[in-house]
N, C-alpha and C positions, 0 to 999 in steps of 0.2 A: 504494500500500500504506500501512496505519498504523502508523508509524512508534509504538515504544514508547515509556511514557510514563515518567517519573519525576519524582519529589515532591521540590522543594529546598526547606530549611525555614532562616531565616535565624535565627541565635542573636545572644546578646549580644556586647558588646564583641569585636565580630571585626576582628581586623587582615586576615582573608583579604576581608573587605569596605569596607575603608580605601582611603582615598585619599591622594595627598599634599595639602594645603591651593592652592587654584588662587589664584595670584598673578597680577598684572597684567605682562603681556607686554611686551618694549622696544617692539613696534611700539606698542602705547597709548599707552606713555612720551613716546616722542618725538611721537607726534598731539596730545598735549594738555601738552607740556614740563614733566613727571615725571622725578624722579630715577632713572637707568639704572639694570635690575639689573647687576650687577658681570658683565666677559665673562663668557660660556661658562657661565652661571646661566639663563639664557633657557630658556623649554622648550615645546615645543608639547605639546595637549593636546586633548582626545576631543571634538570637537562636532557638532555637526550643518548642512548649510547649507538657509539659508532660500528657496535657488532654485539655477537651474540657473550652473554656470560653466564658460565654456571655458579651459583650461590650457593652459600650453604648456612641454614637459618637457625639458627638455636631453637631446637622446640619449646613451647609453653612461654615463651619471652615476648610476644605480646600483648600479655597484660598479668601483672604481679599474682590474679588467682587460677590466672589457668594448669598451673601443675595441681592445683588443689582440687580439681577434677579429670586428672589426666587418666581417670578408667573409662572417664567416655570418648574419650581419642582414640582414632587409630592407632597402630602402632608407627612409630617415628621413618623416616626414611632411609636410617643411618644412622652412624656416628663416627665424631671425630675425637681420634683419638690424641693425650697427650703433645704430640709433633705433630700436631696438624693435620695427621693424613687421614681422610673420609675410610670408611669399611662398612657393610652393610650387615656386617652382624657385630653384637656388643664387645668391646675387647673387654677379654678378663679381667684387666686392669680398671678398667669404667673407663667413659668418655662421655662425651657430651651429644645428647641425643637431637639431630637434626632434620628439617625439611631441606629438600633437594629442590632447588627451582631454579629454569634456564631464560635469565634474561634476554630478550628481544627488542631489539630495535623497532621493528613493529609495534610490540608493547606500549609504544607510548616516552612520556616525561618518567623520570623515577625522581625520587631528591638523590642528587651526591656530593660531594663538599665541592666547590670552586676551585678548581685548582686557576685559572689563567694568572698573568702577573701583570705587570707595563711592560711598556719596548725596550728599561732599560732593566728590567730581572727585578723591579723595585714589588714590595705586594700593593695590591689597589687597597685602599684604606677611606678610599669615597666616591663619590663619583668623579672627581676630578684628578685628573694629573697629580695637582697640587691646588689648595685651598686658593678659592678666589683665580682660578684658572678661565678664561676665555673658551670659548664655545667650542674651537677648535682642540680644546684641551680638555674637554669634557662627556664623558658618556651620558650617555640618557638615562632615563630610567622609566619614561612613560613607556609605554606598549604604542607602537606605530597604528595597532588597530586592534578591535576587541575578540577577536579570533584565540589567540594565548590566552588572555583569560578565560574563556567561555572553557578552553582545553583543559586548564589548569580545576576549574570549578568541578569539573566532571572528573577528572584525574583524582585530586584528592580531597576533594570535599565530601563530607558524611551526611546521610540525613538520621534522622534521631535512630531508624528501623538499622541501621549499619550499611545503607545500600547506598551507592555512589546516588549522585542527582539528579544522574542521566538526560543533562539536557539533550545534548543531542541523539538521545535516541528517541525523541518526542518531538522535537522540532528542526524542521533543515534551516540555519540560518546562513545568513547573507550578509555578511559585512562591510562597511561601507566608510570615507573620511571629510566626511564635509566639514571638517574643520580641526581637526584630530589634535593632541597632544605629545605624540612625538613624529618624527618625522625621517627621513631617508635623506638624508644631507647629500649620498652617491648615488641617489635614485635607485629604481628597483626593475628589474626584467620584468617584465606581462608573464613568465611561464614561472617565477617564484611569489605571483600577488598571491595575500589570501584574501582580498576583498574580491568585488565582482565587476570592478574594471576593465575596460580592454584598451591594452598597450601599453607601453611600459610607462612606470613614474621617473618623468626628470630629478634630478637632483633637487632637493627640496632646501629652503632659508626659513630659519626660525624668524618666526614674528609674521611671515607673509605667509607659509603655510601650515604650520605647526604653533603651538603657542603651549609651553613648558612653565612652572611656575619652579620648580627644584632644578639644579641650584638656584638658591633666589637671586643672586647676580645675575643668573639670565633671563629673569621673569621678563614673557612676553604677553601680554593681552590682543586678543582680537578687536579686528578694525573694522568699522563698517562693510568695508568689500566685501572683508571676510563672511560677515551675515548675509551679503550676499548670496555670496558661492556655495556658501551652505545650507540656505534655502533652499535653492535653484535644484542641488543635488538631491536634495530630502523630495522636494516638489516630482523630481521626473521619474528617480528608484519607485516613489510609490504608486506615479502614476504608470509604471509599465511593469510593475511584479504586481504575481500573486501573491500578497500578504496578507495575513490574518492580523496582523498589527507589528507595530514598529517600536525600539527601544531607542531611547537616545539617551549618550552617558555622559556628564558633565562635570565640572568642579563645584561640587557642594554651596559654592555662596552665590551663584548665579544660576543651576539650571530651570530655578524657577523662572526666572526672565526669560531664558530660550523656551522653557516648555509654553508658557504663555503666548508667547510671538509662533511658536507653531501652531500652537491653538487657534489661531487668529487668521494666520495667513497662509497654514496649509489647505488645500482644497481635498478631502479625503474622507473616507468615510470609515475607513478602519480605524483602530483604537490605539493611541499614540501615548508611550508610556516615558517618562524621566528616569532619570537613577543618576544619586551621585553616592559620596560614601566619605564619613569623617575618617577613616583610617586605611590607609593604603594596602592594596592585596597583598598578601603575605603575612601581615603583621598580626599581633595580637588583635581575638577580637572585632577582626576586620570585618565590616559591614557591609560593603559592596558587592562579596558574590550573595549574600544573603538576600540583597534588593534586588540582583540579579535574577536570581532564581524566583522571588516571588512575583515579578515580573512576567517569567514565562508563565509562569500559574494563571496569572487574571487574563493573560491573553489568550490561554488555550481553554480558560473556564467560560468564556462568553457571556459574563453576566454585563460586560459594556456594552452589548449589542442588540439591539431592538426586534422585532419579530420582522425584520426585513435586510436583515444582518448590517447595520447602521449601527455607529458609533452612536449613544446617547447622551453621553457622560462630556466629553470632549479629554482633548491632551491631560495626563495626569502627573503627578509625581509620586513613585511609592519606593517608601524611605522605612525602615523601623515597622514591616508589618502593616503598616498603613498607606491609603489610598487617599492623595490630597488631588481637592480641584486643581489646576496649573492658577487660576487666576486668585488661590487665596493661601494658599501657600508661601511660605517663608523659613530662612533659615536662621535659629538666633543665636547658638553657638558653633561651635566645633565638636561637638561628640554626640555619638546617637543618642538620639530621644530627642535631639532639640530646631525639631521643625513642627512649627506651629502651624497653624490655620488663623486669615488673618480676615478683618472685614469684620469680626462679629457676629456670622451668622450663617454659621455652616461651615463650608472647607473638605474637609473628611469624608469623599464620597462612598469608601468603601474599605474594610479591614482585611485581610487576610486568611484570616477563620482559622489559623493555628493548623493542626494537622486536617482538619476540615476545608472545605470550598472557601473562594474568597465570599463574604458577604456583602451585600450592597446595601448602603444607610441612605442615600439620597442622592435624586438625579440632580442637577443644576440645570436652570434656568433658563443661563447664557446661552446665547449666538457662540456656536463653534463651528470650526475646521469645515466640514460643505455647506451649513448652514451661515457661516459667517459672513456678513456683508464688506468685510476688509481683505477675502482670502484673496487669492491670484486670479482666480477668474475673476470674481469680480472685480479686480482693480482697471482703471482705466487705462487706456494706453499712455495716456499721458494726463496733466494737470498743470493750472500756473502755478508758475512762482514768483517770487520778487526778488527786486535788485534795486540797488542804488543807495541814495546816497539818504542817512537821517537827519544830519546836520543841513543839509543843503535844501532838505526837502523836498528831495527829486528822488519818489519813488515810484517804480515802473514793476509792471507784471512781465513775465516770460512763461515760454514753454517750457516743461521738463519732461521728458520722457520718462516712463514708468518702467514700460516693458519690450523687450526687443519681439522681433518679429516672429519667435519661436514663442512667444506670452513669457518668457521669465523674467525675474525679475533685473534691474540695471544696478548694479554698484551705485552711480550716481543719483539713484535717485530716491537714497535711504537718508529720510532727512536727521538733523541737527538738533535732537533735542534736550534740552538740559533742563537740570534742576535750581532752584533755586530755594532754599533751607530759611525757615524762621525760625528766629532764638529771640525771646525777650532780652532787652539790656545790652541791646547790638548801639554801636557809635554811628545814629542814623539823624537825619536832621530833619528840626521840627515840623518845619515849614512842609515838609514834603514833596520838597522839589523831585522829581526825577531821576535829574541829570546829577543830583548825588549819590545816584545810588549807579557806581561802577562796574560791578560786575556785569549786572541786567544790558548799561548802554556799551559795554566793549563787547558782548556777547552781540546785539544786535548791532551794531554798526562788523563787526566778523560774518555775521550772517548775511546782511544787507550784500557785503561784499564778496562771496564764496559760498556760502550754501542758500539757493534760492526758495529750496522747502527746510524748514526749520520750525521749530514752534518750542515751548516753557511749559514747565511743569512749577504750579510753585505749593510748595511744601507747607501748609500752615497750619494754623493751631488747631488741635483737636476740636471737633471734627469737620469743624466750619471751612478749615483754609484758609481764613483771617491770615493776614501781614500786616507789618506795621505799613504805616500809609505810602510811607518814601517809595519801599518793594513796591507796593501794589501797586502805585503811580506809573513807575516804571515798567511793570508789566503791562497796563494798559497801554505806554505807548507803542510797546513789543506788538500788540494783539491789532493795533493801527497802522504799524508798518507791514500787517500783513500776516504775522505769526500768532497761531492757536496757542492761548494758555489753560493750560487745565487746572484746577486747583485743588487740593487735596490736605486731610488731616496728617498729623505729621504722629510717629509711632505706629502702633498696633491698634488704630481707631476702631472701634464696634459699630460707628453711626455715620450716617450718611455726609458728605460734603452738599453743603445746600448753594442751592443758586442763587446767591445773594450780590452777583453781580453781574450785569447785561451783556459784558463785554468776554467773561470769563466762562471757561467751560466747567462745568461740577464734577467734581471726580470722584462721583457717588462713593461708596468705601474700600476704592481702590486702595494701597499703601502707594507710594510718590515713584516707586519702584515700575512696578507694574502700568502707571499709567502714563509713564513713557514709554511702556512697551506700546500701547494701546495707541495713546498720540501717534508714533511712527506711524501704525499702520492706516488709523486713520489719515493725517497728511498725505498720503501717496493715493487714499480715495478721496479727496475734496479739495486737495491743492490749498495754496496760500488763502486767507481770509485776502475781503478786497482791500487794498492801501486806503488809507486819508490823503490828499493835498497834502495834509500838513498834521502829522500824527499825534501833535499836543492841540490842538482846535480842529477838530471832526465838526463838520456840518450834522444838521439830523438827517438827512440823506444817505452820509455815509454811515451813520452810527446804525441806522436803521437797515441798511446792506451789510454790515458785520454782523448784528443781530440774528438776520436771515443763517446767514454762513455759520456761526455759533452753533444756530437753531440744529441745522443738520451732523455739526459734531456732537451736541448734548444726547442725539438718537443713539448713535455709536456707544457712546459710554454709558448711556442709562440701558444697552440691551447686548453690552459684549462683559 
């Protein structure tokens, strides 16, 4: 039978695809008289063997009481005697009673110590050459693609029953890099990928196609483009496979933001799942193949799926046994259990059910993924934008393309939007002029000049969105020159952001986060708000044509 298929798509900076840095083993140490790592620092670790070996395994030695029922054993395979040498009947003398088993390379990964060293016989002691080493003097540590893990989870990971996890022999996956975490700096042959590409990977540069956060001297973040071409990739995989649903693996402080914006702006009707992980594969404790694996469960249980096999739920995030909406989800610390549900009113669409089916507690609401009014079909091909000048007060509308001729989306035409943070007892002046408030007028006079879709999020008081007057002046003139602000409660708000301004969009109880994901996608469906003559004196003409334009961003946000 064909087993179902699912699309795994590798994100940035994922701890759920980390490693620890592979260090040189005591056995090297002492073959080439290298300084010992300190006891009980030693570690074996995943590899491969280059041919067949025969072992020889101490019986009852995997676990302290199995000699204490060794009458319901077979009997052993052998023993070894004294000097080493195997016999298969008991020596007189006693020895030590063994399993016989002939390792294969086929067989798979085994753990064995590390033996490699550097180019100069030194042991590797980090990931780098030497601390604070350059990129070209540094090994990776993320996984190029989520293939070795998914090997690794089935290799040696346990379920409570003692039986491997057997992902793949329940689901064919497909692996994929729309944005990946580590990367092939000497490119990769087409007959050695394990994703489902065709033709060979160029040589790859950290920061344009990869983005690593370990070592943190090479910490790279993704760029606009980048979400591009990682849409684009997510967009066509699903539009032309067979999937039952898709996994996307991210770095714990942001894949909320990407599961959201796929939410949003993927066109799809399968069930689109997150995973990140506070503790890096391998390590103690490690939470990532666990999201992993629960993962595959909600997608092969079909409880996301409607009686017309339609996503219901939209994009998820499931972290710690639970099943978060993408749009209310958040992460507050660094170690499992601490991702919350956010907005006050719900979040948590479904649990896991322990050794039981996932369970389902609640559909959500929202506009998602084919139902979405901001996904890729719907987007236009294009939309104005603006340019020019705010001092001068010469601003003009232009075209921007949205989507190239095949519908995907453009690099350029991912707009500019920023935040802006309320604090009581900020150095702001009374009057509330505008033009003292710097950040907001260097951001849009930047904009005016280079990003012609752009728009502000501004961050305010619980739950209203309130700023002191200077901000808000100054966002008004933002929303004049053309750019959407949306305004939103600042924390973990439970209540609504109310419409209590004409000019500003409500960011109903988004967190400031999410509704710049939201903004983006809106902007590339409504284009620039229309300009003022002169963005500090709006006629009512034109206040009343921004209103309109508002009007149709407040839909998007009071139903996405």
């Amino acid at each position: 039978m064909n087993k179902p298929k699912i699309a795994v798509f590798s994100g940035p900076t994922a701890t759920i695809q980390n490693s620890p840095p592979l260090l040189t083993s005591n056995k090297a140490r002492q073959a080439h008289g290298l300084p010992l790592l300190e006891a009980g620092t030693d570690s074996l670790r995943a590899q491969r063997l280059a041919s067949p070996v025969t072992v020889y395994i101490e019986a009852y030695s995997a676990h302290p009481l199995e000699a204490d029922a060794a009458e319901l054993y077979a009997a052993p395979d052998g023993w070894v005697d004294a000097d080493g040498a195997f016999t298969a009947e008991e020596p007189e003398s006693g020895g030590t009673p063994v399993w016989v088993a002939t390792l294969d390379p086929s067989d798979g990964l085994y753990l064995l110590p590390y033996m490699a060293r550097q180019a100069d016989g030194s042991s590797w002691d980090g990931a780098e050459v030497a601390p604070l080493a350059p990129a070209e003097r540094s090994r990776q540590t993320f996984y190029p693609d989520a293939s070795r893990i998914y090997e690794e989870i089935d290799r040696f990971g346990l379920r409570g029953s003692g039986h491997s996890p057997g992902l793949a022999d329940q689901v064919e996956f497909a692996f994929f890099r729309p944005a990946p975490s580590g990367g092939y700096k000497k490119g990769l042959a087409a007959d050695a990928r394990t994703d489902q590409g065709d033709g060979d990977i160029p040589a790859e540069t950290l920061g344009e196609d990869f983005f690593i956060y370990f070592p943190q001297h090479l910490r790279a973040e993704p760029h606009l483009p980048a979400l591009a071409r990682a849409t684009n990739i997510v967009a066509t995989t699903l539009a032309e496979g067979d999937y039952i649903g898709a996994q996307w693996l991210e770095g714990s402080p942001t894949t909320e933001e990407s599961m959201y914006w796929l939410n949003l702006i993927i066109d799809t009707t399968i069930p689109l799942v997150g995973h990140s992980a506070q503790r890096p594969h391998q390590t103690l404790s490690a939470d990532g193949d666990s999201n992993i694996s629960d993962g595959v469960k909600y997608l092969l249980s079909g409880i996301a799926v409607d009686a017309d096999g339609k996503d219901r739920v939209g994009a998820v995030m499931i972290v710690d046994e639970l099943v978060f909406a993408s749009r209310e989800v958040t992460k507050t610390d660094a170690r499992p259990g601490n991702y919350e549900a956010t907005g006050g009113h719900g979040g948590i669409v479904a649990d896991m059910g322990g050794y039981g089916p996932p369970m389902m507690t609640y559909v959500p609401e929202k506009l998602h993924t084919y139902s979405s009014m901001v996904n890729l079909t719907q987007l236009p091909d294009s939309v104005v934008g603006v340019a020019g000048s705010r001092v001068e007060r010469s601003i003009t509308t232009t075209t921007v393309a949205v989507k190239d001729s095949e519908g995907l989306l453009l690099a350029s035409a991912l707009p500019q939007v920023s935040i802006s943070k309320y604090g009581r007892y900020m150095p702001v002046d009374a009057s509330g002029d505008p033009d003292l408030d710097p950040e907001i007028m260097a951001r849009i006079d930047a904009n005016l000049a280079g990003a012609a879709l752009a728009g502000f999020v501004g961050e305010g008081a619980s739950p209203y969105g309130s700023m002191n007057t200077m901000t808000d002046n100054a966002l008004t003139v933002a929303a004049y020159c053309g750019f959407p602000v949306a305004k939103c409660g600042r924390g973990n708000t439970g209540g609504m952001a109310y419409k209590n301004n004409k000019v500003f969009i409500a960011g109903n109880n988004l967190t400031s986060t999410k509704a710049r994901i939201l903004l983006m996608a809106a902007i590339m469906k409504l284009g620039a708000l229309p300009p003022a003559a002169d963005p500090y004196a709006p006629t009512e003409d034109e206040t009343a044509a921004l209103m309109a334009k508002v009007a149709e961003y407040q839909l998007i946000f009071d139903t996405h």
